[in-house]
N, C-alpha and C positions, 0 to 999 in steps of 0.2 A: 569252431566251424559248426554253423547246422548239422542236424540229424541230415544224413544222405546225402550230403554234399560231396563234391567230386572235381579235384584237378586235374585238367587236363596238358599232358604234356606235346604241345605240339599248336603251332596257331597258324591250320591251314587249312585246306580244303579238305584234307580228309579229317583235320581235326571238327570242322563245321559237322560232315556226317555223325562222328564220333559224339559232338554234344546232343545230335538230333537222338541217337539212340540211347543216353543217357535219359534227354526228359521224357520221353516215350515209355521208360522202364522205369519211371517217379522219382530220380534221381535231380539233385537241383546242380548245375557247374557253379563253382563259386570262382573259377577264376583259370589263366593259361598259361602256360611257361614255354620257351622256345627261346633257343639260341639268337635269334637276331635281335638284335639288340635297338634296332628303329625300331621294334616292333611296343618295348617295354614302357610300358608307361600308360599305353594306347590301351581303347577298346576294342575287342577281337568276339565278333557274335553277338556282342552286349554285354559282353565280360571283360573286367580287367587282363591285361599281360602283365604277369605279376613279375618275371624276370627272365635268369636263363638255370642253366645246371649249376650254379655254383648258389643260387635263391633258391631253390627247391630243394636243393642238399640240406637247407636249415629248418625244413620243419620237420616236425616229431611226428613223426607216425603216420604221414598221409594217405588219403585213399584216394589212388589217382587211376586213371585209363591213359595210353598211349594214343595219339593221335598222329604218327606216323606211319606213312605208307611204306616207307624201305624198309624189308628185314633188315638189313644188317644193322643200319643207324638203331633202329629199334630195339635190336639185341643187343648193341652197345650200350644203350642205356639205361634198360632194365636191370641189366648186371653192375652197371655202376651202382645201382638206388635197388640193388635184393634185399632191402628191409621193409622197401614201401609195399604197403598192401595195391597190390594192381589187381583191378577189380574185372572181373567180364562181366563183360554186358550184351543180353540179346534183345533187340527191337521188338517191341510188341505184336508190331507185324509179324515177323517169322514163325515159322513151324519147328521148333525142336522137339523130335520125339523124345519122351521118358526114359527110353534105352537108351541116350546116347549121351557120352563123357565129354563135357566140357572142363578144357586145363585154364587155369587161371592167367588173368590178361588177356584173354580171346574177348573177340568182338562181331555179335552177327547181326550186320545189319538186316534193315525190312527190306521185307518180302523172299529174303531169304530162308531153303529149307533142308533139314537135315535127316535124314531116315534114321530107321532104329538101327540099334547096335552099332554106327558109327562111334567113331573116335575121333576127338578135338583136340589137338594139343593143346602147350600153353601159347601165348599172345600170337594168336592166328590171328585171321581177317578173314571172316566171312562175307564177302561185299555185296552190295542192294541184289537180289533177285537172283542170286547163285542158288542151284543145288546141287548137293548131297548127297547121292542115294545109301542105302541100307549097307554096311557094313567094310565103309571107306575109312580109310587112315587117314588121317590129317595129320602130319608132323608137325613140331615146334615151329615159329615163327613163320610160317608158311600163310599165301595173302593167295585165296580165292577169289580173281577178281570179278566184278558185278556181271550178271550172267552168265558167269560160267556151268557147264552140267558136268556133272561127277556121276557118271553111271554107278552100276554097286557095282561094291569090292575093291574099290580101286586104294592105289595107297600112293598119298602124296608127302615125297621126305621133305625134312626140315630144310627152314627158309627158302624151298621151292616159292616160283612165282608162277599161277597161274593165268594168262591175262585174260582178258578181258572176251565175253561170248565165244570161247571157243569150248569146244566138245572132249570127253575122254572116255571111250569105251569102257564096259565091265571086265575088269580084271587086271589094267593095267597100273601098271608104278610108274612115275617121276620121280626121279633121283634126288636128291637132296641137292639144292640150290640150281637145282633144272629153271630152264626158264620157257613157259611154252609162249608162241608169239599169239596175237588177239586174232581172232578165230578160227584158230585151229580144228580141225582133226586129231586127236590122237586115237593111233592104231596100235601103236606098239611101246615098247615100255622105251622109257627116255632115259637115258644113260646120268648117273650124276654129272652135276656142272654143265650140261648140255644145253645149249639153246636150239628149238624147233619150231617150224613155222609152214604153215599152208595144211593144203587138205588132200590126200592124208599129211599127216606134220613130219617133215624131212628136218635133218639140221642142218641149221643155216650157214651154209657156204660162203656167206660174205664177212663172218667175222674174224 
């Protein structure tokens, strides 16, 4: 394999983002792996689909990026393959300050920005044009999605889903695997496993 080349697991829409932020950070994809099996054979980006999880399991020591959007699928496959080096990668675009812990397998796309003394877990999502502010928690597999704001302080638990342009005051938590709905408010801290939705963000009554 070239110098800096990089498999990507996942041959989708968010795995397309995932290559953008690879070659932006001089990383070359030399290829994609993904359970559908139409998909093997094909070109995907301009890149082979090389197979699925039982093809991937066969190479020695790869340095891959996930290009799935589900925590959990995400987290199921990392821990099948904790040998493979999973690499994070931040888009050239984005702002991460000096102070701030990026965990291995995290991914920050452009225009996305993180303040100091935050914390990153491992294989998060930082999605296009999200922020960060100063001294937020990011837990494990947790997916900030594209415009989201993270005022400071705030702490988001593992495999929380943040959607999409919605807001979170300074100070508050989301519960690990909380789900906040796309443009929210949040005012108040989110209970784990909780889904919330509107402005201020109540939970949602319809599930």
């Amino acid at each position: 394999m070239r110098k800096n080349s990089v498999y990507i697991f996942g041959a989708s829409g968010h795995g397309k983002v995932v290559a953008g932020a690879l070659i932006s950070a001089g990383y070359t994809v030399c290829g994609f792996f993904d359970d559908d099996v139409v998909l093997h054979g094909r070109k995907f980006f301009g890149e082979p689909v090389l197979g699925g999880q039982e093809d991937f399991a066969v190479l020695e020591a790869p340095v891959a990026v996930m290009g799935i959007g589900n925590g959990r699928i995400r987290r199921m496959i990392m821990e099948r393959f904790s040998l493979v080096q999973w690499l994070s990668v931040i888009h050239r675009t984005a702002w991460v300050d000096p102070a701030v812990t990026v965990g291995g397998g995290t991914v920050i796309f452009a225009g996305a920005v993180v303040q100091p003394d935050s914390r990153i877990g491992k294989h998060c999502i930082i999605n296009t044009g999200a922020t960060v502010d100063h001294d937020c928690v990011v837990g494990d597999y947790a997916h900030i999605c594209p415009g989201v704001n993270l005022a400071g302080n705030v702490t988001v638990g593992a495999g929380a889903w943040v959607g999409i342009g919605s807001q979170v005051i300074q100070g508050v938590t989301i519960g690990a695997h909380a789900v906040v709905g796309a443009g929210a408010t949040v005012t108040r801290d989110v209970p784990e496993g909780v889904t919330v939705v509107g402005t201020p963000a109540k939970p949602n009554r319809t599930e």
